[in-house]
C-alpha positions as CSV (number, residue, x, y, z in Angstrom):
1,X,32.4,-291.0,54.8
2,X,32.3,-288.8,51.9
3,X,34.7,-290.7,49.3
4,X,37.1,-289.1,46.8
5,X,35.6,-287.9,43.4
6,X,32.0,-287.0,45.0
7,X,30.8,-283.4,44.9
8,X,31.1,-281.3,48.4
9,X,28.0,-281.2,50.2
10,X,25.6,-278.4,50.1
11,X,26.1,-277.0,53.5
12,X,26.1,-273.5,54.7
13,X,27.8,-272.8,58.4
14,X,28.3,-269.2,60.0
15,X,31.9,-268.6,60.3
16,X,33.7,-267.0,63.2
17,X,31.9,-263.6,62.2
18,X,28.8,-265.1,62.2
19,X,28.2,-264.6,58.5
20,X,26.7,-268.0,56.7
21,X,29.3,-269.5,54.7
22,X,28.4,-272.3,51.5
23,X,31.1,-274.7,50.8
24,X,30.2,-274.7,47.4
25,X,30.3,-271.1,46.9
26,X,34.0,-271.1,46.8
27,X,33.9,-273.1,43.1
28,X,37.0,-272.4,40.9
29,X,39.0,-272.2,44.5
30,X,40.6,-276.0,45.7
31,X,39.6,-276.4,49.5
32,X,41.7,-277.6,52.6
33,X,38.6,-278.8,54.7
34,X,39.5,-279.8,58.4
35,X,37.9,-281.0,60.8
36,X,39.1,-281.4,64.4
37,X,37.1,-282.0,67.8
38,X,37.3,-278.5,70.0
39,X,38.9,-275.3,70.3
40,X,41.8,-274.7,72.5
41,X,42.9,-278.4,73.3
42,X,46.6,-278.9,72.3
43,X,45.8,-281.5,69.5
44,X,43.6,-279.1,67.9
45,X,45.8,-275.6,68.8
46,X,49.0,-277.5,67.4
47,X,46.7,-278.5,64.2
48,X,45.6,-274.8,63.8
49,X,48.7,-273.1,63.9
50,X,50.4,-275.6,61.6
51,X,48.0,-274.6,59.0
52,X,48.6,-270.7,60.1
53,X,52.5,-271.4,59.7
54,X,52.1,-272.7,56.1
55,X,48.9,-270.6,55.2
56,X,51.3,-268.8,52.6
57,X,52.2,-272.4,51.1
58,X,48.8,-273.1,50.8
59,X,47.6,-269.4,49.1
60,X,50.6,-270.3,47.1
61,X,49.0,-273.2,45.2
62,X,45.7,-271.4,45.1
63,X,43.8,-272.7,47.5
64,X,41.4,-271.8,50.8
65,X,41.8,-273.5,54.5
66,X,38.5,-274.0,56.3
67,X,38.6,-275.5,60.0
68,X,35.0,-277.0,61.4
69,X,34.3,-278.3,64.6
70,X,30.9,-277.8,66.6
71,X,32.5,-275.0,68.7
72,X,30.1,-271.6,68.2
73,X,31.0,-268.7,66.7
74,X,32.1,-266.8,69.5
75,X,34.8,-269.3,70.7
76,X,35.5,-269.6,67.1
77,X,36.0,-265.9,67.3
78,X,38.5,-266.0,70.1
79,X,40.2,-268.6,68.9
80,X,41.0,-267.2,65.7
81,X,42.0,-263.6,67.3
82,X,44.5,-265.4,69.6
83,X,46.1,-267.6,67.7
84,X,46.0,-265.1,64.9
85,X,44.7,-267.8,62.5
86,X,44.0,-266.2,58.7
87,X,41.5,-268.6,57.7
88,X,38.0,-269.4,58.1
89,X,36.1,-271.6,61.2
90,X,33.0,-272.5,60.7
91,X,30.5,-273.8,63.5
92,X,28.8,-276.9,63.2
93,X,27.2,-277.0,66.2
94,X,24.5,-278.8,65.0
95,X,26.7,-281.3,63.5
96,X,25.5,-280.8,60.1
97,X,28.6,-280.8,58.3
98,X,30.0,-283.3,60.5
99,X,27.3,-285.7,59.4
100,X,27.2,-284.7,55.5
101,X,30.9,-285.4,55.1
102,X,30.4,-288.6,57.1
103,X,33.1,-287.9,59.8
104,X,33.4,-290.4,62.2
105,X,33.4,-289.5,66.1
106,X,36.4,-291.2,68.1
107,X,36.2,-291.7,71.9
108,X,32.6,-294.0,72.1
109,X,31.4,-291.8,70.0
110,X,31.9,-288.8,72.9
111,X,34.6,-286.4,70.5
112,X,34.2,-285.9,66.8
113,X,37.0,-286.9,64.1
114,X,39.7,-285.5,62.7
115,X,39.9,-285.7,59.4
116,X,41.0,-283.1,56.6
117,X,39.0,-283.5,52.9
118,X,40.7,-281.6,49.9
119,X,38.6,-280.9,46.9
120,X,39.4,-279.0,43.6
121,X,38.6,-276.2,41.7
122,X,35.5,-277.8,40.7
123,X,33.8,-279.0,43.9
124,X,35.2,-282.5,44.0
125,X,36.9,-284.2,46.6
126,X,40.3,-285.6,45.5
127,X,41.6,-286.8,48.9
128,X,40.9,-287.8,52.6
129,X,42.9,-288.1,55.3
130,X,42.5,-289.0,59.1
131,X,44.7,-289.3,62.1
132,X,43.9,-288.6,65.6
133,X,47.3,-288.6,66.7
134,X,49.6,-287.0,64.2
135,X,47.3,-283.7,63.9
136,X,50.8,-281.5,61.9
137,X,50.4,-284.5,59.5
138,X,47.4,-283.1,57.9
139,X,49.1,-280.3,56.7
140,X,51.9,-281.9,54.7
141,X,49.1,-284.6,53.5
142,X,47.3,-281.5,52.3
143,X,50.0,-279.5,50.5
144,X,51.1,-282.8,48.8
145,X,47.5,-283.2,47.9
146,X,47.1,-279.5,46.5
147,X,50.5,-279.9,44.5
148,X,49.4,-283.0,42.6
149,X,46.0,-280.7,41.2
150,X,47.5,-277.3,40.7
């Protein structure tokens, strides 16, 4: 897995508008990077609309939330439109990112992690943080993370 103080991998992913996205285009801007196994299962719909709840908290301290999971654009689409989410999903269908951040799958392998990366302003990641089974944790883990580098 990607460790803390290494640089954010180059990957570009098309996000639920299917326009291609660069993590490392958001430089200057601290990133809430989360990823979480599938659209629409009530791990991952709790986990999405914590982040929506305390999106203001989060634009607050200057940063950006990204969701990935290998879901395609068009379920990230309806996804985002239902649950009214104001941040950015990515699709990694081709498990890309998944592999580039090191994110370990869970279930034999079958379901990919959950696990939320934070990195600053300039690119680096300054905390990591995975649970399976507490998906609302992520988002306090996060805001304490953001607080400690803004």
């Amino acid at each position: 897995m990607i460790r803390i103080g290494e640089k954010l991998p180059n990957i570009h992913l098309p996000n639920q508008e299917d326009q291609m996205i660069s993590l490392r285009s958001f430089k200057g801007t601290p990133l809430v990077i989360y990823f979480y196994p599938k659209n629409n299962t009530p791990g991952c719909t709790a986990e999405a609309c914590s982040f929506r709840d305390s999106y203001e908290d989060f634009t607050t301290l200057g940063a950006m939330v990204i969701g990935i999971s290998g879901d395609s654009v068009d379920s990230h689409k309806r996804v985002t439109k239902k649950r009214r989410l104001p941040f950015t999903l990515l699709s990694d269908s081709k498990r890309e990112a998944e592999k580039a951040f090191g994110v370990k799958r869970n279930l034999f392998g079958l379901l990919p992690g959950r696990v939320t990366f934070i990195a600053d302003q300039d690119g680096r990641i300054v905390d990591v943080f995975s649970s399976a089974i507490r998906p609302r944790a992520h988002i306090t883990t996060a805001l304490k993370s953001l607080m400690k580098i803004s």
